[in-house]
C-alpha positions as CSV (number, residue, x, y, z in Angstrom):
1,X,98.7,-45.8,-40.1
2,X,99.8,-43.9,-36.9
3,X,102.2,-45.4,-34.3
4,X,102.2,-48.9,-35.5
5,X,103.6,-50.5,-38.6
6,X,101.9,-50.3,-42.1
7,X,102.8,-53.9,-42.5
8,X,100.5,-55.2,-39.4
9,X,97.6,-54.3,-38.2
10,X,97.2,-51.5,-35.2
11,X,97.1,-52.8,-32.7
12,X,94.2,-51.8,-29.9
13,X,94.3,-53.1,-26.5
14,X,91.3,-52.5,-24.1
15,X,91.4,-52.9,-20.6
16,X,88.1,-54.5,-18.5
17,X,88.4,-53.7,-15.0
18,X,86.4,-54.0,-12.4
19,X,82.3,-52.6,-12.7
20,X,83.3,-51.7,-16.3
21,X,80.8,-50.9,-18.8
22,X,79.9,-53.4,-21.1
23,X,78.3,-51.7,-23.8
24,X,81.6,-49.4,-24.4
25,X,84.0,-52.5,-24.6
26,X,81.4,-53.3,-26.8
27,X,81.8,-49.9,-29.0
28,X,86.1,-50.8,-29.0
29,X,85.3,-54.7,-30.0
30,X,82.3,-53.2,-32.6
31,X,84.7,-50.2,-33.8
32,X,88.2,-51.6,-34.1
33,X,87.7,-55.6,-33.6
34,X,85.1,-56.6,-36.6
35,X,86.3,-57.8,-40.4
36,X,85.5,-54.9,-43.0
37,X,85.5,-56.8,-46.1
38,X,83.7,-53.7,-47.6
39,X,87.0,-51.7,-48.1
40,X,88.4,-54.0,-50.0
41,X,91.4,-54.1,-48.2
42,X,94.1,-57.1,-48.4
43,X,93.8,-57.4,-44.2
44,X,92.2,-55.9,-41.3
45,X,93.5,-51.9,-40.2
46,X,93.1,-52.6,-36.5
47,X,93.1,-55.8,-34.0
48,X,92.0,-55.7,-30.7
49,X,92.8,-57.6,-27.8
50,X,90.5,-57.7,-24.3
51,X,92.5,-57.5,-21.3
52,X,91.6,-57.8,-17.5
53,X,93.9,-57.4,-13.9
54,X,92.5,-60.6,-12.6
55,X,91.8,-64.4,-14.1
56,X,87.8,-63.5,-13.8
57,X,86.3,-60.0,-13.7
58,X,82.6,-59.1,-13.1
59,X,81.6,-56.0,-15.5
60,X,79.0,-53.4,-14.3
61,X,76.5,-54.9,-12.0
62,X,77.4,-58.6,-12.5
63,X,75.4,-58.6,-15.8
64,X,78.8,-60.4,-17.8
65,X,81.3,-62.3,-16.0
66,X,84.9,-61.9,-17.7
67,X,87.4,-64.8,-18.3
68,X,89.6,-66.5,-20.4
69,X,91.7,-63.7,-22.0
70,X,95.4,-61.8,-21.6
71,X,96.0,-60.4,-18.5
72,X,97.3,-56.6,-17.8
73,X,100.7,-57.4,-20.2
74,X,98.4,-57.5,-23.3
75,X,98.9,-53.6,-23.5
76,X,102.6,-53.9,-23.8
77,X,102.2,-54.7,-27.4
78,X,99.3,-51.8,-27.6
79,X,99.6,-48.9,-30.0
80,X,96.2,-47.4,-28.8
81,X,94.9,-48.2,-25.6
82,X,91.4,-48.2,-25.0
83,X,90.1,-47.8,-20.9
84,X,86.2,-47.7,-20.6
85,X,83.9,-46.3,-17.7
86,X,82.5,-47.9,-15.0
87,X,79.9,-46.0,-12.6
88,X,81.9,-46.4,-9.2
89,X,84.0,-43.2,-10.2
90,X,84.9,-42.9,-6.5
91,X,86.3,-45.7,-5.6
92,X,89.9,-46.0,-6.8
93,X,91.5,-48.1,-9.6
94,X,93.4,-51.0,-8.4
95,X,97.1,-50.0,-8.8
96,X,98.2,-52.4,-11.7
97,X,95.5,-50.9,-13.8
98,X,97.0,-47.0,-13.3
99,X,100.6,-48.4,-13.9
100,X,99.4,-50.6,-17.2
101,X,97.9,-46.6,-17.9
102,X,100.9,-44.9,-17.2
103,X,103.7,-47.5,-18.8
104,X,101.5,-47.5,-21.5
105,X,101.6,-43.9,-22.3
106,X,105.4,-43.4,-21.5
107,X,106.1,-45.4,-24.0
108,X,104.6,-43.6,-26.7
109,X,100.9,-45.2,-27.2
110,X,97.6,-43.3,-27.8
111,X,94.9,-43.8,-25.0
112,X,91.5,-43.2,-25.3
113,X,89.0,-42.8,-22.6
114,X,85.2,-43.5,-23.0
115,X,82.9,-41.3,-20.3
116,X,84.2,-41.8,-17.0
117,X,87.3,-43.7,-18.2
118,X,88.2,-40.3,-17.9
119,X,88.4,-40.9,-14.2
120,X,91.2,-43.6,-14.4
121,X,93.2,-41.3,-17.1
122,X,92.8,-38.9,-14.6
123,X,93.7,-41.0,-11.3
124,X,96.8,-42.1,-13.2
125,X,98.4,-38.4,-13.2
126,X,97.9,-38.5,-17.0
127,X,95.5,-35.2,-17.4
128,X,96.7,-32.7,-15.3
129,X,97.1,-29.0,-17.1
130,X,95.4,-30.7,-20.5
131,X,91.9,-30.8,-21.4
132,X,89.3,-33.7,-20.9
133,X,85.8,-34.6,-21.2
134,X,83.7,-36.4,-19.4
135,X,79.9,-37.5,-19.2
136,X,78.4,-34.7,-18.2
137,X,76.2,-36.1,-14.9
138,X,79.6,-37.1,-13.2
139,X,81.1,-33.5,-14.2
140,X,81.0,-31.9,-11.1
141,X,82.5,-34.9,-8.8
142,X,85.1,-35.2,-11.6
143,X,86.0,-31.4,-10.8
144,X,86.3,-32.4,-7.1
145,X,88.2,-34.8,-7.5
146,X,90.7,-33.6,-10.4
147,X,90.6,-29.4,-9.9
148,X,93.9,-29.6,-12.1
149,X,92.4,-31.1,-15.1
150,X,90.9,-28.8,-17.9
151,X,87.3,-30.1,-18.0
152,X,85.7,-29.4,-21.2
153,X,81.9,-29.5,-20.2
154,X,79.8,-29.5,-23.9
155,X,82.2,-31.5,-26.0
156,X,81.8,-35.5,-26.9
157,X,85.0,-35.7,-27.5
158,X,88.7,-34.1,-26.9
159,X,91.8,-34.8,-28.9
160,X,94.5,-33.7,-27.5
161,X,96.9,-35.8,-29.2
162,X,98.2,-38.5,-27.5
163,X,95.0,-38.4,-25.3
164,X,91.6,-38.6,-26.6
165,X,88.7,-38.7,-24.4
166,X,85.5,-39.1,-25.0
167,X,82.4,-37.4,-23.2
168,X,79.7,-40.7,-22.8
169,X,78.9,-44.2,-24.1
170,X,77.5,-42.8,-27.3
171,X,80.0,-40.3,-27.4
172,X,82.4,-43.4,-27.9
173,X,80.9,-44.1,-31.5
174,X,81.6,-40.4,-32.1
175,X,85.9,-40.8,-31.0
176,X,86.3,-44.1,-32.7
177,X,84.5,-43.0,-35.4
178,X,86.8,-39.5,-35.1
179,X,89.7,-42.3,-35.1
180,X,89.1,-44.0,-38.0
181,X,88.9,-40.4,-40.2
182,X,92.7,-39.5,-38.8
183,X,94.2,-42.4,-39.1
184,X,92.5,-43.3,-42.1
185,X,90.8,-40.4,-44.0
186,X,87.0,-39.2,-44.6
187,X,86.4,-42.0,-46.6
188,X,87.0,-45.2,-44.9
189,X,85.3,-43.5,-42.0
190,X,82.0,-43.3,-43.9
191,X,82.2,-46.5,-45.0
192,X,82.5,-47.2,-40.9
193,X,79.8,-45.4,-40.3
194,X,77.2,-46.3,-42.3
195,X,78.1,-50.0,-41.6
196,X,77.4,-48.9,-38.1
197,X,74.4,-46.6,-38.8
198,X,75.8,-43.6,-37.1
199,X,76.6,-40.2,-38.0
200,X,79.7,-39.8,-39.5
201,X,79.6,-36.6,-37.4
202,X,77.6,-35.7,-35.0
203,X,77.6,-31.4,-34.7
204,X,76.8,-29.7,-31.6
205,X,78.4,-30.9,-27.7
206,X,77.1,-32.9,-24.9
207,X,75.2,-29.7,-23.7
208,X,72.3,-30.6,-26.2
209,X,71.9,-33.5,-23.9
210,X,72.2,-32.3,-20.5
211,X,69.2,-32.2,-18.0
212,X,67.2,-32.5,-21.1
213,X,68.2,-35.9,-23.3
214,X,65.0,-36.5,-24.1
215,X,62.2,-33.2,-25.3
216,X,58.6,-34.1,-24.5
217,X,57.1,-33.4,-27.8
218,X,58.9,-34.0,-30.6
219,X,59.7,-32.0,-33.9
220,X,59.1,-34.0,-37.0
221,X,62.4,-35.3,-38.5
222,X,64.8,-33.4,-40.3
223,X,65.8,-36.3,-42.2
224,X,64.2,-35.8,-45.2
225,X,65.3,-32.7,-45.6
226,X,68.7,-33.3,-44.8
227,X,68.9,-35.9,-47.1
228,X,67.6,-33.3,-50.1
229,X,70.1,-30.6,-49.0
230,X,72.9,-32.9,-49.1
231,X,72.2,-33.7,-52.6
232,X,72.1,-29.9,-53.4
233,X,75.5,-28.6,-51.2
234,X,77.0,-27.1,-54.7
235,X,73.9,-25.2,-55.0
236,X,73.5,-21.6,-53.0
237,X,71.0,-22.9,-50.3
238,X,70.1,-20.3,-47.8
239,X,68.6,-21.2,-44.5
240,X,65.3,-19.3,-45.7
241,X,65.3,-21.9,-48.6
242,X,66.0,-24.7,-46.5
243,X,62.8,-23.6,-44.0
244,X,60.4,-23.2,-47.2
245,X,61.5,-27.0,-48.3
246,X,60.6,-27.7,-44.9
247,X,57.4,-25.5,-45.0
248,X,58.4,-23.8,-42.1
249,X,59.3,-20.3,-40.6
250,X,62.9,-19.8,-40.4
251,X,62.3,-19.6,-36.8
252,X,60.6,-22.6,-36.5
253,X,63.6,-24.3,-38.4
254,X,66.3,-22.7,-36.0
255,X,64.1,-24.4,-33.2
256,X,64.1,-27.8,-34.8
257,X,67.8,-28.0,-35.5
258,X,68.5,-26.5,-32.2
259,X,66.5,-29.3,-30.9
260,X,67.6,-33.0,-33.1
261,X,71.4,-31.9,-33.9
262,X,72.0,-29.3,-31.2
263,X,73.5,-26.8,-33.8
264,X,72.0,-24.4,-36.2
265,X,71.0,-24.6,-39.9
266,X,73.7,-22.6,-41.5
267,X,76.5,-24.5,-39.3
268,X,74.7,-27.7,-40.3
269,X,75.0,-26.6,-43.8
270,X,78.6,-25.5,-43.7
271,X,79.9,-28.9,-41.9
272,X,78.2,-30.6,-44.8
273,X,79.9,-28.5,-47.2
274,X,83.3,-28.7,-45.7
275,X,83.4,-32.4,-45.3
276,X,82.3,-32.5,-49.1
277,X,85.3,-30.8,-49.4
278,X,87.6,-33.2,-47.7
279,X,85.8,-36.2,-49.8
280,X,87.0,-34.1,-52.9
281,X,90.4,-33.5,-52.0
282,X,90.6,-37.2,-51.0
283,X,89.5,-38.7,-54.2
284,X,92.0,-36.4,-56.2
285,X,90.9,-33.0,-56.9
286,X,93.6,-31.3,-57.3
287,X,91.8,-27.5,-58.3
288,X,91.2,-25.5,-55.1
289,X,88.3,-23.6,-57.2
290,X,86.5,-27.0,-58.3
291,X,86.5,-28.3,-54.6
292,X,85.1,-24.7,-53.5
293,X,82.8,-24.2,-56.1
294,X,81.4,-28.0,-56.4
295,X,81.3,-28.2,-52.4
296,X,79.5,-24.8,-52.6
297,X,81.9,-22.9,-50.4
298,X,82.4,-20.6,-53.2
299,X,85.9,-18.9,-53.4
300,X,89.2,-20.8,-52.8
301,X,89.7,-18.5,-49.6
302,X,86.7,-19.3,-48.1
303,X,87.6,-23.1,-48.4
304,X,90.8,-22.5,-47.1
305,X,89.4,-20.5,-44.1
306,X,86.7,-23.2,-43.5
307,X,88.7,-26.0,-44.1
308,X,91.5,-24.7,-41.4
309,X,88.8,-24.2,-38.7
310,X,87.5,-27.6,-39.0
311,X,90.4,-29.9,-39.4
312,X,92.9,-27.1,-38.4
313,X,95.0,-28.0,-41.7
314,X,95.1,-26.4,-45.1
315,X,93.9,-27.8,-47.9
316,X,97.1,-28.9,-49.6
317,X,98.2,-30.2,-45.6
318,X,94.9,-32.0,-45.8
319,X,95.4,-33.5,-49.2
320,X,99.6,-34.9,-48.2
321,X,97.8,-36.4,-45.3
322,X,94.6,-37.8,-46.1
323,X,94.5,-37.2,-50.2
324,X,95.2,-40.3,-52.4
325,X,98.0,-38.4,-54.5
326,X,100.4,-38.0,-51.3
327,X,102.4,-35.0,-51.5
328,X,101.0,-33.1,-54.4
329,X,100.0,-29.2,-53.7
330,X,96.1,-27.9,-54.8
331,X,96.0,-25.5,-57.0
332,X,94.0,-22.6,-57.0
């Protein structure tokens, strides 16, 4: 586990401030705070603890009232903190919250922001020269106010190591659920996901939701044939066979995925192949040919090259880190 002890759980502090929202502390308490009896696991992989700058703290709009837990010195114990959004971007953090931000980070702890937790990150000096996301309707005023942060506009989510930020509420799911994989691999994370009933991954940026969140006719569902593709990724699908599955026109299915996933078919189709390929280096597979030819990348180079691009690790890197063998190199 990263940062903290593989002997405890790690542990996940979350600040509620003032105006925060409640739907993303739920998203910390739902992704880090619940039992997973599922994995099979002798104890839990995270804890969480709520804490607040004052004895009683009204969240966004008064809808919850906040009291009866730790107060600001909960996050000295954090190895991740996690510090949600609140709509009043303008109006400045009270100063204990920044310094719980910064004494947090100086002494080595991951943060995470969800949407406009960004802000506070932000106010607390802690972005300057790195890259950040945001929500994407408070991207401009963010800009205004933080001209020396590297806004990344279509992203959900930016890792940039000790700093992860995510873009929006629901962008949230996607970082914790981005979380879980590092620190735990591809498979635990699935598990985590389909408790949740989430994507695992989600492919395409915030720009698919910008302006536009919602189209006014709707496409039927992919789902159907996502799920038969899927079941057919060591097979050599082509997008052409994928639009006469669908009975469609190639264009028409460019227009549809464009539309529901905000990507294309063919990069649909490789991101399935490629995590197919993590799930078989994780389990074992120790053949670089196997994984390439059963995830139906083909050749061992073109799961290398793949591979590197999406997790930014080669495959025997991927398998020490993740891979339930350790340290052992794949083989071609």
């Amino acid at each position: 586990m990263p940062q903290g002890s593989s002997h405890r759980p790690h542990r996940v502090a979350v600040i509620v401030d003032e105006g925060t929202n409640p739907f993303e502390v739920g998203v910390a308490t739902e992704l880090f705070g619940l039992p997973r009896p599922e994995l099979g696991l002798p104890g839990p992989l995270y804890e969480v603890t709520l804490c607040t700058p004052a004895p009683e703290i009204r969240m966004n709009h008064g809808f919850f009232t906040l009291t009866g837990v730790p107060g600001l010195d909960a996050v000295d114990r954090a190895d991740t903190l996690v510090v949600p959004g609140r709509p009043d971007n303008v109006v400045p953090r009270a100063p204990d919250v920044l310094d719980a931000i910064r004494q947090t980070h100086a002494r080595g702890a991951r943060i995470l922001s969800f949407c406009t937790g960004t802000f506070a990150l932000a106010e607390a000096g802690l972005l300057d020269g790195r890259r950040a996301a945001t929500h994407w309707r408070w991207a401009d005023s963010f800009r205004l106010l933080h001209p020396k942060v590297l806004l990344e506009p279509d992203v959900l989510f930016v890792d940039e190591g000790d700093i992860l930020t995510a873009a929006g509420s629901a962008a949230a799911l996607d970082l914790g659920l981005y979380i879980w994989r590092r620190d735990h691999g591809v498979e635990i994370a699935n598990h985590v996901s389909r408790r949740l009933v989430f994507a695992a991954h989600r492919d395409g940026g915030q720009r698919q939701f910008v302006e536009r969140p919602v189209p006014k006719v709707r496409d039927e569902s992919l789902g159907p044939l996502l799920a038969w593709a899927q079941e057919r990724l060591g097979e050599p699908l082509t997008v052409a066979e994928l639009a006469a599955r669908a009975r469609v026109s190639p264009a028409t299915l460019h227009r549809r995925f464009r539309a529901q996933l905000g990507t294309t078919p063919l990069a649909w189709l490789t991101g399935e192949r490629v995590a197919l390929a993590c799930r078989l280096i994780e389990r074992g597979e120790e053949r670089l040919d196997v994984v390439a030819a059963r995830s139906g990348l083909g050749t061992a180079a073109n799961l290398r090259a793949r591979l590197r691009r999406a997790t930014g690790l080669s495959p025997s890197a991927y398998r020490r880190r993740f891979g339930a063998g350790g340290g052992e190199a794949l083989v071609s």
